[in-house]
Wavefront OBJ file of the C-alpha trace (Angstrom):
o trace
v 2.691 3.600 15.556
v 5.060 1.154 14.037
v 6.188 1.957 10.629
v 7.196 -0.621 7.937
v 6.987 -1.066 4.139
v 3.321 -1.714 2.724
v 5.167 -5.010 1.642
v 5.516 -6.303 4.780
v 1.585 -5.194 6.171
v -0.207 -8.413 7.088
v -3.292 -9.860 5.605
v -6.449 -8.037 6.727
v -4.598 -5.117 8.292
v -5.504 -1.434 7.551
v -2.157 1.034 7.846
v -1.563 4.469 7.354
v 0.493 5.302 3.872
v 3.561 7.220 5.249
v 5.042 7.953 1.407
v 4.398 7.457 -1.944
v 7.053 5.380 -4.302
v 9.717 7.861 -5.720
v 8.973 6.152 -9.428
v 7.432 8.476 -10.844
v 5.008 6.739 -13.186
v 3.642 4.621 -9.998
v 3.763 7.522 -7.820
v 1.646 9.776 -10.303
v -0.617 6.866 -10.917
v -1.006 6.229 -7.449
v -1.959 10.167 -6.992
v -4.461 9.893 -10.071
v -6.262 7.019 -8.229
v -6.457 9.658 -4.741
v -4.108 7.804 -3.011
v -2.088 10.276 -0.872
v 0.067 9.728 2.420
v -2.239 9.921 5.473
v -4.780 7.367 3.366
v -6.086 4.611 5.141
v -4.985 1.058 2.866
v -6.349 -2.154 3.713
v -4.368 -5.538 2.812
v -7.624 -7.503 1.350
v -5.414 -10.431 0.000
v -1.326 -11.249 -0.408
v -0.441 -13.060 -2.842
v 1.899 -16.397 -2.904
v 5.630 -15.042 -1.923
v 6.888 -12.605 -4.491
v 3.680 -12.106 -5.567
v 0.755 -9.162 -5.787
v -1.123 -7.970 -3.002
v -5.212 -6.859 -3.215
v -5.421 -3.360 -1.225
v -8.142 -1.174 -1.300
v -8.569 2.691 -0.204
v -11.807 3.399 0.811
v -13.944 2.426 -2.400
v -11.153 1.604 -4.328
v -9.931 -1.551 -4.732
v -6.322 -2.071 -6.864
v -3.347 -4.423 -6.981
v 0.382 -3.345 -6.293
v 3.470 -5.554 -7.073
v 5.206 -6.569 -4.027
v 8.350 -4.762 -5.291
v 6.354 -1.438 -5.834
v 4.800 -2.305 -2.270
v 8.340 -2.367 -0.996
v 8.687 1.682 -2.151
v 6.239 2.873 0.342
v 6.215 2.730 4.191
v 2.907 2.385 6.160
v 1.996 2.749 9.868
v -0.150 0.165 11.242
v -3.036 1.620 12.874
v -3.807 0.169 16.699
l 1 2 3 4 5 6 7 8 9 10 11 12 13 14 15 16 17 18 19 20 21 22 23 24 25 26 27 28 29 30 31 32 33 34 35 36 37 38 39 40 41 42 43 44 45 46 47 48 49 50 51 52 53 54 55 56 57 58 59 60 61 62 63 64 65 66 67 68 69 70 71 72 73 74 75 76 77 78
């Protein structure tokens, strides 16, 4: 599996989360939501460059900055 920041996940891909941020106010309201490494993400939209991008998990649909994005590695899945 390749490994790269959620960031960086295309449009309409659904990766692995390898790690949570290590900001602690993102990474505990990340955890609140269930989101946990090993969860499947989906990239449902990206927005224009710099801007948010649309995930969900499962049920759960919530938007990420791209800089918070950039604090968590994913693994595509093939």
């Amino acid at each position: 599996m390749t490994e790269m920041p959620l960031s960086e996940a295309p449009e309409g891909r659904r990766v692995t989360l390898v790690n949570l941020p290590a900001d602690g106010p993102l990474r505990d309201r990340l955890r609140a939501m269930g989101i946990r490494p090993g969860a499947t993400l989906e990239v449902l939209r990206r927005g224009s460059p710099g801007g948010i991008l649309h995930l969900s998990c499962g049920v759960l649909e919530f938007m990420l900055r791209r800089d918070q994005a950039a604090q968590m590695a994913v693994s595509c899945r093939d």
